[in-house]
N, C-alpha and C positions, 0 to 999 in steps of 0.2 A: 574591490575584489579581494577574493584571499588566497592566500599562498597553497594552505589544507585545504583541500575540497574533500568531503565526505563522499563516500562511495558503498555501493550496495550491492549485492550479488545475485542474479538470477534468482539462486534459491531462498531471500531473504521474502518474511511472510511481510502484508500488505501493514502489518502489527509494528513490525520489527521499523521497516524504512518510516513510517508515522514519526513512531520514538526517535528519529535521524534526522527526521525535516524538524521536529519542533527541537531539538536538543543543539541545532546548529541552525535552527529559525532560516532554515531553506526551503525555498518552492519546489525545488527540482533537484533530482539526486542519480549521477550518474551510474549505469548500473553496468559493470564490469565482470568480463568474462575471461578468464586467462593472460589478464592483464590488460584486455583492451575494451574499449569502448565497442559494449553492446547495445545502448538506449541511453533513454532519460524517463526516469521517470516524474511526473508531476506532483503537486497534492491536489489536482483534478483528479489524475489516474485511483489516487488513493482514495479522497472521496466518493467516488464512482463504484469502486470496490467496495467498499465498507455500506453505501446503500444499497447494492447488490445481496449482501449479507443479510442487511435489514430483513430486504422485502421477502428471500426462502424463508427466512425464519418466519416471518409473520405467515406468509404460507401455510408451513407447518402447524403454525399453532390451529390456525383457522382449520385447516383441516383435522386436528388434533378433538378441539371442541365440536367441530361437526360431525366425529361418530361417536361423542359421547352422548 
């Protein structure tokens, strides 16, 4: 274990905490609200997130070329 433990804050984007997990090659990054413990986030959480992302966008497009 280590002594630093990286921490994130509510309003940190799905972007930001990614760059945290691989930048300190952690799974889970505690995410802190006025000093204390408000969650945990995963890199399930994030991946989950980011194909969320994926599939509006692909959405869009799909809908983007279908009134063209």
């Amino acid at each position: 274990m280590t002594r630093l433990v990286a921490t994130c804050a509510k309003s940190d984007s799905a972007d930001d905490v990614s760059m945290l997990m691989t930048e300190h090659r952690a799974r889970h990054i505690p995410v802190l609200e006025n000093g204390r413990l408000a969650g945990i986030v995963s890199i399930g959480d994030i991946v989950k997130s980011r194909m969320e992302e994926l599939q509006a966008e692909h959405e869009q497009l799909r809908d983007y070329i279908a009134q063209g």
